[in-house]
C-alpha positions as CSV (number, residue, x, y, z in Angstrom):
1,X,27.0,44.5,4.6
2,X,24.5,42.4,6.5
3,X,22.3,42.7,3.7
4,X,24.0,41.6,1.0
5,X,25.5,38.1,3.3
6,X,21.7,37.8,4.1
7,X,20.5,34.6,2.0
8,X,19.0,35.7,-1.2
9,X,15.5,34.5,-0.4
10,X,12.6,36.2,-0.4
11,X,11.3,39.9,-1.0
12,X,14.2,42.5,-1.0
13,X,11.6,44.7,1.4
14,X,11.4,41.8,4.1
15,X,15.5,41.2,3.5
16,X,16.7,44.4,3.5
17,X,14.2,45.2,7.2
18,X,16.1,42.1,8.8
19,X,19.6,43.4,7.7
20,X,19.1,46.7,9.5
21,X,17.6,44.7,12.5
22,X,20.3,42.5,12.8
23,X,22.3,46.0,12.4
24,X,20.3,47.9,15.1
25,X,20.8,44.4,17.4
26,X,24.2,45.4,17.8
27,X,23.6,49.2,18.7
28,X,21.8,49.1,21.6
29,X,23.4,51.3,25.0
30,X,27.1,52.7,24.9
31,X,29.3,51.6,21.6
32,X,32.8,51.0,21.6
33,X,33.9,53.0,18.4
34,X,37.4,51.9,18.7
35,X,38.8,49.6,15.6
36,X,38.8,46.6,18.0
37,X,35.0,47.1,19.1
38,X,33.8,48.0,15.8
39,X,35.7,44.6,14.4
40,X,33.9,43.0,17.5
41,X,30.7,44.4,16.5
42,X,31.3,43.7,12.6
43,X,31.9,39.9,13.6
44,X,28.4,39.7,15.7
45,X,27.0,41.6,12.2
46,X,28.0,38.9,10.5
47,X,27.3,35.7,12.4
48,X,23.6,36.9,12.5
49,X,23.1,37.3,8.6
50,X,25.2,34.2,7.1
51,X,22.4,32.2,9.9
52,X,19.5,34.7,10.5
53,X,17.3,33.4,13.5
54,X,13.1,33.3,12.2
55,X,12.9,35.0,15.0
56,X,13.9,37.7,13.4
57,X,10.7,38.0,11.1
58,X,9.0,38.1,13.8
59,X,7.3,42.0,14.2
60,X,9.2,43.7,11.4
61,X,6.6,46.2,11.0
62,X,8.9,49.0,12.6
63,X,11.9,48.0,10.4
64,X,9.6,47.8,7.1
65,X,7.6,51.2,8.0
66,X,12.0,52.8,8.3
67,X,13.0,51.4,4.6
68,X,14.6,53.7,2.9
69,X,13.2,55.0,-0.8
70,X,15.4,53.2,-2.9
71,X,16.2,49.5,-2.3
72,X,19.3,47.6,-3.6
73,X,20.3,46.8,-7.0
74,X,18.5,43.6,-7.2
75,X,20.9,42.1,-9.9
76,X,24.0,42.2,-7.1
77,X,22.0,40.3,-5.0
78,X,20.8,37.9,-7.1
79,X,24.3,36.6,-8.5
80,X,26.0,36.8,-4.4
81,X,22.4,34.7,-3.0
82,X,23.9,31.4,-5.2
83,X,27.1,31.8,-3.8
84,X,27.9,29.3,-0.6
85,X,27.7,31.6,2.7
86,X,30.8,32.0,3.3
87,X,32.2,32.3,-0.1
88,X,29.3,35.6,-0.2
89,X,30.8,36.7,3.2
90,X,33.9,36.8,1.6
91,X,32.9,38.0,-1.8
92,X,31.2,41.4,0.3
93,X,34.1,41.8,2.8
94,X,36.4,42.1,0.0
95,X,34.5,43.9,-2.8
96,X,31.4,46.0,-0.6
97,X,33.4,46.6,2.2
98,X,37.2,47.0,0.7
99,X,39.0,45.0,3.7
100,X,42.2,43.6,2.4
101,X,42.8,39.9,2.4
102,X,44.4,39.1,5.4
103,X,41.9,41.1,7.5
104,X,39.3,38.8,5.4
105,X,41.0,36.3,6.8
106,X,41.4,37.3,10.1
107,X,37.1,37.6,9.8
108,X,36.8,34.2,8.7
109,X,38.7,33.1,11.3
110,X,36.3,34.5,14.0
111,X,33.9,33.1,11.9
112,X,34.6,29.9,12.1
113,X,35.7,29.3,9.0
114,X,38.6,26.5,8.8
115,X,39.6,26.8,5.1
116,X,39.4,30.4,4.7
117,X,41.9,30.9,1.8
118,X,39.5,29.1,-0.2
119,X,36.5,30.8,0.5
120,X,38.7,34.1,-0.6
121,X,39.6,32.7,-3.7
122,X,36.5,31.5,-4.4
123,X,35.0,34.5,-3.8
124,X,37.7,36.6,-5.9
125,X,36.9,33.9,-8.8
126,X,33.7,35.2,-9.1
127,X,32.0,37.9,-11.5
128,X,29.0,39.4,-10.6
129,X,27.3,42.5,-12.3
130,X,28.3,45.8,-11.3
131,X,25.7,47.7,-8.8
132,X,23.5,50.2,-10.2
133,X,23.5,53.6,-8.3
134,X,24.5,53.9,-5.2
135,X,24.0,50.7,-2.5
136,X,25.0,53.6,0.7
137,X,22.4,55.0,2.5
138,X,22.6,57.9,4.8
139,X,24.0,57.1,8.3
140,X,22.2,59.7,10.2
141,X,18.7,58.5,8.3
142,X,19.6,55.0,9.3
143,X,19.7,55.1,13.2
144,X,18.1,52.1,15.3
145,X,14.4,51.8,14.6
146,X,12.4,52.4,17.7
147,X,10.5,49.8,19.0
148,X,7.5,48.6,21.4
149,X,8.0,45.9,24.4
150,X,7.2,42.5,22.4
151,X,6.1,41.3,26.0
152,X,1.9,42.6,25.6
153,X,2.9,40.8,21.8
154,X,4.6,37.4,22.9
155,X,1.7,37.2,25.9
156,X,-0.5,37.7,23.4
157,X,0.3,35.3,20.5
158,X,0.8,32.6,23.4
159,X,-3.0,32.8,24.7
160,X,-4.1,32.9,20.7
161,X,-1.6,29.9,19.7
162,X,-3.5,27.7,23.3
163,X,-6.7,28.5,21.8
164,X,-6.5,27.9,18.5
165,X,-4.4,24.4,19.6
166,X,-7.8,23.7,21.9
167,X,-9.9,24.5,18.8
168,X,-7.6,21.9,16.2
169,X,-7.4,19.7,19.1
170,X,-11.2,19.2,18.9
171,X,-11.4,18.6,15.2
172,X,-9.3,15.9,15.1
173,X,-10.0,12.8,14.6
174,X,-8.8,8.9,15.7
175,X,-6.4,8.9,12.8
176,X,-5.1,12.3,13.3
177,X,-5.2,15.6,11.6
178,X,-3.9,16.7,8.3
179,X,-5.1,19.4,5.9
180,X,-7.2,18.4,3.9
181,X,-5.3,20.5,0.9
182,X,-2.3,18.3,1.4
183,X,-1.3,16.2,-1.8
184,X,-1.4,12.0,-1.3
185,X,1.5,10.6,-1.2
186,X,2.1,7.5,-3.6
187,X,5.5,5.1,-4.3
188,X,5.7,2.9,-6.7
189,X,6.3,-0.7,-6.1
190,X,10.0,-1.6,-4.9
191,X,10.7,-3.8,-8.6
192,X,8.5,-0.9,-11.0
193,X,11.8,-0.5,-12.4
194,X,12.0,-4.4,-13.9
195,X,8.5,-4.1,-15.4
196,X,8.3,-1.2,-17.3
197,X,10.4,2.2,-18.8
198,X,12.8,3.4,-16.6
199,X,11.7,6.5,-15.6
200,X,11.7,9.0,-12.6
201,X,8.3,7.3,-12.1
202,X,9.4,4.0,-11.4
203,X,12.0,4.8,-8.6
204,X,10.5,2.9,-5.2
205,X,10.2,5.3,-1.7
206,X,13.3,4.3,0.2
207,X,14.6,5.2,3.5
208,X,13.7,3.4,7.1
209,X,10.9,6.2,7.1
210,X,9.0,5.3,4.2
211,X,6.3,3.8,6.0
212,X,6.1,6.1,9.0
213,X,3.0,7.7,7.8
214,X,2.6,10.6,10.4
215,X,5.9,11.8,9.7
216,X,5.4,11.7,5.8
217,X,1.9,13.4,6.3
218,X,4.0,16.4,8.4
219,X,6.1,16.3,5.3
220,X,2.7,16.5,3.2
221,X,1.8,18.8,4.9
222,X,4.7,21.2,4.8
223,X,4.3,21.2,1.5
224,X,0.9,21.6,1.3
225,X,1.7,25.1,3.1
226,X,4.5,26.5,1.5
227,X,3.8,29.6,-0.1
228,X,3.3,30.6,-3.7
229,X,4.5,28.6,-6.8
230,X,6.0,26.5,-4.4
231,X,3.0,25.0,-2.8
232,X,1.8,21.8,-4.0
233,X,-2.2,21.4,-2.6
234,X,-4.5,18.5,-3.1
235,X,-3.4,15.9,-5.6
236,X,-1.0,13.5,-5.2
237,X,3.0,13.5,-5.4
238,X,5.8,10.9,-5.2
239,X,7.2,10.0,-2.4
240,X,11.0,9.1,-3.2
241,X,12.8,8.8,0.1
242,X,11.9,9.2,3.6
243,X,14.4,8.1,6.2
244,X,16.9,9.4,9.4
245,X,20.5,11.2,8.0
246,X,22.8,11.7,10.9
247,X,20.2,10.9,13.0
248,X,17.8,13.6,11.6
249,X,14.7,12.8,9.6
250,X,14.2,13.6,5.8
251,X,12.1,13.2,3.4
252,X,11.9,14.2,-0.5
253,X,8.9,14.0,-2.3
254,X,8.4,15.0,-6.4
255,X,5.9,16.3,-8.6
256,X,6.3,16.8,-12.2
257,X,9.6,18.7,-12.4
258,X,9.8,19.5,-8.6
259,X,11.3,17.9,-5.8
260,X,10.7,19.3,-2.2
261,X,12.9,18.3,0.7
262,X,11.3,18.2,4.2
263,X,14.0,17.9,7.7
264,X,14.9,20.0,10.4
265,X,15.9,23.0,8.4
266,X,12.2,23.1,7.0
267,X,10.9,22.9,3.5
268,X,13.0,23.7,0.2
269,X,11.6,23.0,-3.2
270,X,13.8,23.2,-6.4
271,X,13.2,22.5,-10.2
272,X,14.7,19.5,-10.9
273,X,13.6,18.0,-14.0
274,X,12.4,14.5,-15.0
275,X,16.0,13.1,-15.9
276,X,15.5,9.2,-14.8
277,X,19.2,8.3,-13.6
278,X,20.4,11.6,-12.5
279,X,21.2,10.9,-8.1
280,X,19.2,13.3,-6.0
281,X,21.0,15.2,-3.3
282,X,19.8,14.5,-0.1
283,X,21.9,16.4,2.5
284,X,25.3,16.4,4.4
285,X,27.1,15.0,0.9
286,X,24.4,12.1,0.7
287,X,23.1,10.9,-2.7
288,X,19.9,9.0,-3.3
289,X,20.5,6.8,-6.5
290,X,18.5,5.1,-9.1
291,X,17.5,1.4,-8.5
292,X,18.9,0.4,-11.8
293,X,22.3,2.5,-11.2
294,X,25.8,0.0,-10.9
295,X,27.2,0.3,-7.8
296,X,29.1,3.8,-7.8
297,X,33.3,4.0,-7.6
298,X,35.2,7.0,-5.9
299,X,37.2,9.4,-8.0
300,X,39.9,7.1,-7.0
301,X,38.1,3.4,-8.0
302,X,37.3,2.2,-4.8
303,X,34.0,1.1,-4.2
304,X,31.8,3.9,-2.8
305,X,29.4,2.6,0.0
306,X,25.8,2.6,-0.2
307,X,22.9,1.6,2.1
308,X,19.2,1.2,0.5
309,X,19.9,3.6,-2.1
310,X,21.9,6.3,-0.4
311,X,25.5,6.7,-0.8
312,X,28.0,7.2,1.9
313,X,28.9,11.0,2.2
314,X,31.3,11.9,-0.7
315,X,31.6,16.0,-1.4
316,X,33.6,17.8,-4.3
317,X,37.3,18.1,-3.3
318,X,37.3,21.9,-5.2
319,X,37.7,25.1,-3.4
320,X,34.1,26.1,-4.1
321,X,32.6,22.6,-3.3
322,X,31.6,22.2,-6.7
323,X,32.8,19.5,-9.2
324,X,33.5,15.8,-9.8
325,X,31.7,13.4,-6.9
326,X,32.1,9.9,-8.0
327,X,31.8,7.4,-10.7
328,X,28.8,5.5,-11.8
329,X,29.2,2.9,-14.2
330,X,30.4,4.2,-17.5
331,X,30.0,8.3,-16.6
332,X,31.3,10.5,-13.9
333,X,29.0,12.6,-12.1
334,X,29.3,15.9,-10.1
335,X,27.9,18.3,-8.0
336,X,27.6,21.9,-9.5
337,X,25.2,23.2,-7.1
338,X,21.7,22.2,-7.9
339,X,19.3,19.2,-6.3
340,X,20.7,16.5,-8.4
341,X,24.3,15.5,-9.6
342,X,25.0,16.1,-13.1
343,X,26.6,14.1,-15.7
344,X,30.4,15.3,-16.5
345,X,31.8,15.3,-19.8
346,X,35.1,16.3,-21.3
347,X,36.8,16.7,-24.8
348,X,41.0,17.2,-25.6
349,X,41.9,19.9,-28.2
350,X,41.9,17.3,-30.5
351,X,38.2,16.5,-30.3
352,X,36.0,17.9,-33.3
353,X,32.5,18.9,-32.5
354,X,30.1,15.7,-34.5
355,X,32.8,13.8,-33.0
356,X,31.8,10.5,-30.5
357,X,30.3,11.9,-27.5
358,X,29.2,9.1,-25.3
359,X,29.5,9.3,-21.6
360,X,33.0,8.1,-20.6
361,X,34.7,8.2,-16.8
362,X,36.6,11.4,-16.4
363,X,40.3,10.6,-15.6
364,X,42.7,12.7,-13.4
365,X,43.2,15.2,-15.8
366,X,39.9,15.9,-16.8
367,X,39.2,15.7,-13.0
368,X,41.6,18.7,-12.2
369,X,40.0,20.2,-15.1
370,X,36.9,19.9,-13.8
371,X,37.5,21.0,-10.0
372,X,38.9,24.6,-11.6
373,X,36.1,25.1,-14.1
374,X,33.4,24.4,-11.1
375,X,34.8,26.7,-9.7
376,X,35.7,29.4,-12.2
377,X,32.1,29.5,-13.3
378,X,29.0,31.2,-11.4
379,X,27.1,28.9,-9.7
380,X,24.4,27.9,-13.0
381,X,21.1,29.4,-11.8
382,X,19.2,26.6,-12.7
383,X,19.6,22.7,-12.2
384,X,22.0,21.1,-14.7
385,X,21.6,17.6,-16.1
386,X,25.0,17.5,-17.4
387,X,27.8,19.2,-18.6
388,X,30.7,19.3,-21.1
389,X,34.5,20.7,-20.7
390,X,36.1,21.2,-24.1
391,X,39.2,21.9,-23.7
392,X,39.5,24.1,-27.4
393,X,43.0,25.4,-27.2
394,X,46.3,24.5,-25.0
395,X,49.5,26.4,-25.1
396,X,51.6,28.8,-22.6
397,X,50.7,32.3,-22.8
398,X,53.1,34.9,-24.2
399,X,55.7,37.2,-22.9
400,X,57.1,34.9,-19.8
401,X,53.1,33.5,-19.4
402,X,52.2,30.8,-17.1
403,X,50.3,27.4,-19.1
404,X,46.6,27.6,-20.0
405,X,44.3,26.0,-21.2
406,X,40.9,27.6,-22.9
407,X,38.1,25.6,-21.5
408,X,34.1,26.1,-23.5
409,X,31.9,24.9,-20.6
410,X,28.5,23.6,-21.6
411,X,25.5,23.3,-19.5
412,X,22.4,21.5,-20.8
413,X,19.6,22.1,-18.1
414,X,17.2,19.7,-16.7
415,X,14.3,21.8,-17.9
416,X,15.9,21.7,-21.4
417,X,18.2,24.6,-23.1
418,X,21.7,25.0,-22.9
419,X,24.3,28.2,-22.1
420,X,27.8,27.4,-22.8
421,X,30.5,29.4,-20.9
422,X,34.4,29.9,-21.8
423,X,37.1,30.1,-19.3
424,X,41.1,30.5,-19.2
425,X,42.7,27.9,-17.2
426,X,45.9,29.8,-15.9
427,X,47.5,31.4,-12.8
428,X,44.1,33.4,-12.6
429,X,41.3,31.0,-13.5
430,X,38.6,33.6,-15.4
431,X,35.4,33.0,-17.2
432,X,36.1,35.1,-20.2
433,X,32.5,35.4,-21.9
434,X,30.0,32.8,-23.8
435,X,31.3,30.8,-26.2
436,X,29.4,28.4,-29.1
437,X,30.6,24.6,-28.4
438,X,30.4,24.0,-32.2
439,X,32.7,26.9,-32.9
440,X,34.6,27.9,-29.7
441,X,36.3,31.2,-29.6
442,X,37.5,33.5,-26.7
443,X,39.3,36.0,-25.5
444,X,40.1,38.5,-22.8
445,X,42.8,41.3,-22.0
446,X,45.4,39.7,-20.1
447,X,48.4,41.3,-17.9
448,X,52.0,39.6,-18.3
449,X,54.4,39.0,-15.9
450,X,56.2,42.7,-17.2
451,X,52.9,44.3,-16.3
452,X,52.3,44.9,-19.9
453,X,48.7,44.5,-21.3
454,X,48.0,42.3,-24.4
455,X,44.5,41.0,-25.8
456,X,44.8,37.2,-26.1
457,X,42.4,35.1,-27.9
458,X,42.2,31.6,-28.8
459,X,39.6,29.2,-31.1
460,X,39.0,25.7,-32.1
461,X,40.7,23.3,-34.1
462,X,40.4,24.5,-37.4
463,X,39.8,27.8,-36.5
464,X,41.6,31.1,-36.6
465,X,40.9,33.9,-33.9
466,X,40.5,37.5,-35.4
467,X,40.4,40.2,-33.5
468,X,39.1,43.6,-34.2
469,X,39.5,47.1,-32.3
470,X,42.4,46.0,-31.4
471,X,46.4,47.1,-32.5
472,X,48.9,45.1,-33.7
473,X,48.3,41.6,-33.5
474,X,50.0,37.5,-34.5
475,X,48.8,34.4,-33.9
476,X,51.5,31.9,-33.1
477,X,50.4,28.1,-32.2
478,X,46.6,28.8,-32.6
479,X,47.0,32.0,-29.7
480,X,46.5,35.6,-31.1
481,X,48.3,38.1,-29.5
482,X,47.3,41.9,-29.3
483,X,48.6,45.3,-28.1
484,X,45.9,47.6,-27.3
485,X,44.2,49.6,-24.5
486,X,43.5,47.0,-21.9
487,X,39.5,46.6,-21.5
488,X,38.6,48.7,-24.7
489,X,35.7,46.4,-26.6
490,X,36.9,44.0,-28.9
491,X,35.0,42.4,-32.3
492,X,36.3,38.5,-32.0
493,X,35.8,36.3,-34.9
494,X,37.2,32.8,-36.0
495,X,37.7,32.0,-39.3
């Protein structure tokens, strides 16, 4: 359990020797194995792994040396680490660990979790692939890991952290020391934007730290230091915004395709593309915007503040967090998880793909539309410049059926390609498999109100769904309609 709420980062090996730390944290001296003291203990379990300490890398030899021979299926963990920490708490309480949903919710509770119906239902929205093998392990191979005192350790690491400080201390000079690896940091001039293209390039360094140079050379630094591909050394890199939010300072700084993001938390670099007007996310519901960018409108037309660049917090209003954030001039954008806000789009039933597609406000329909595809969809695994909802097929499903709405979500990334992903707006929201935007067709078994199964499947205008593998079948109102054994493969064409 501690495993999979751990964040996803990093080598399984080094992840899967802090879970069973955390784990063997909690079974030191006499154990209460009553239901209340193991729920006590499960609580403690968790707090430590949704917000592991880095104290806790700290001598992990003796855990690494105890890991067992086979490690986790590394797909499960992949899919639940882009999950929001609480939604993956929920997602392994209910799924890994089989609680049922009010004793979820009890958990959340101690947690500290205000909403947490929605982290459940977020977390029951999403599909993640099954587990390969076995993710057990023996209980009697898996008690607490012996350890040495860390106090010869601690001393020791204190005396050689005072001399090596003497030693830098010595080296330095007048202006102060940085390494000499770390990438120059350049801005372009505060108008670059009236005199030339309008580019990623051109956006000024903003923020009421952009000129504190020891705090953007710690930043510099950082990066200079992080490790593997995200490490930028030597060189130079943009400096886009440096500056205090809630008090705490930030800075993000870009190269090529990459943006890193230095503050109190420490350094996190994404892939965000080179999109020119797309806002950059900056923390706490803050967005850094484009100099040329009109001045942005809430969902709900009121004028959004903004203060040198940075907009007033504004957040998704979805279950998940994900979805619609505010308008900026003629487009609506929206937060569906990555480093920048992406551009929202949206077409009726009636809209034919070749059709106009020029960016256009989302209004409260597509908006609600929107807030329940965000969320119906796993969190994209790679930054999105924007996205389209077409809304193929609209009906009421059969047999005493709720309303629905077939939605083919496309994602175009900021790197370039695009995945498009189909989903059944109903009682149960569901993404129901991939889907071609040119030619949308879905469908998925589906359980009426009578508890009888049917295979339902629906297709653009001008389209006909076909369905084969299936037994009888009609299509009424552009929705086929199937008997069959519910889950059994199906062969889905539109004609």
């Amino acid at each position: 359990m501690a495993y999979f709420v751990l964040p996803g980062k990093g080598k399984r090996v080094y992840r899967l020797a802090i879970a069973r730390r955390i784990v063997d944290g909690t079974a030191r001296g006499a154990r209460d194995r009553s239901p209340a003291g193991l729920a006590r203990r499960r609580t403690r379990v968790l707090r430590r792994a949704l917000h592991p300490s880095r104290r806790l890398q700290i001598g992990l030899g003796p855990w690494l040396r105890a890991l067992p021979a086979r490690l986790p299926d590394p797909a499960l963990t992949a899919a639940l680490s882009r999950l929001a920490p609480h939604v993956r708490a929920a997602y392994v309480l209910r799924y890994v660990e089989g609680l049922p949903r009010y004793e979820i919710r009890d958990q959340l509770i101690e947690l500290g979790v205000r909403d947490p119906w929605s982290a459940i239902r977020a977390a029951e929205a999403v599909r993640v692939p099954a587990p390969r093998g076995a993710d057990r392990f023996d209980a009697e191979a898996l008690r607490p890991v012996r350890t040495r005192s860390v106090l010869p350790l601690a001393t020791a690491a204190i005396l050689t952290a005072g001399l090596v400080g003497a030693l830098v201390a010595t080296e330095r000079d007048d202006s102060g020391a940085t390494s000499a690896r770390a990438p120059r940091l350049v801005a372009a001039a505060p108008d670059a934007w009236t005199r030339g293209a309008r580019t990623l390039d051109a956006w000024p360094a903003r923020g009421d730290l952009a000129g504190d140079r020891a705090f953007t050379l710690r930043a510099a630094a950082a990066w200079a230091s992080a490790p593997g591909d995200r490490r930028a050394a030597g060189g130079t890199a943009q400096l886009l915004y440096a500056g205090r939010l809630d008090g705490a300072p930030v800075a993000v700084m870009r190269r090529g395709d990459r943006l890193a993001r230095y503050g109190p938390g420490g350094l996190e670099v994404t892939a965000a593309g080179t999109g020119p007007s797309a806002p950059i996310a900056l923390g706490g519901g803050r967005y850094l915007l484009a100099p040329w960018e009109p001045r942005p409108e809430t969902l709900g037309g009121d004028a959004l503040p903004v203060s040198g660049g940075v907009t007033a917090p504004v957040r998704a209003r979805s279950d998940c967090g994900r979805g619609p954030l505010f308008h900026l001039g003629s487009r609506t954008v929206g937060d569906l998880g990555g480093p920048r806000a992406a551009d929202l789009g949206y077409h009726t039933p009636s809209w034919r793909p070749g059709g106009a597609d020029r960016p256009a406000r989302l209004g409260k329909g597509a908006r609600a539309t929107w807030d329940r595809v965000a969320c119906a969809t796993p969190r994209p695994a790679r930054p999105v410049a924007a996205a389209t909802a077409h809304d193929f097929w609209s009906g009421r499903l059969p047999h005493g059926g709720p309303s629905a709405d077939w939605i083919c979500a496309r994602l175009d990334y900021a790197a370039g390609g695009a995945t498009a992903q189909a989903v059944l707006l109903g009682a149960d929201d569901r993404p129901t498999g991939a889907c071609d935007p040119a030619r949308p067709v879905s469908g998925t078994w589906w359980r009426a109100p009578s508890d009888r199964w049917y295979y339902v499947a629906a297709a653009g205008r001008g389209l006909v769904p076909h369905a084969g593998g299936v037994g009888r079948s009609t299509t009424r109102k552009g929705l086929l309609v199937a008997t069959g054994t519910p889950r059994t493969p199906v062969a889905l064409t539109a004609r």
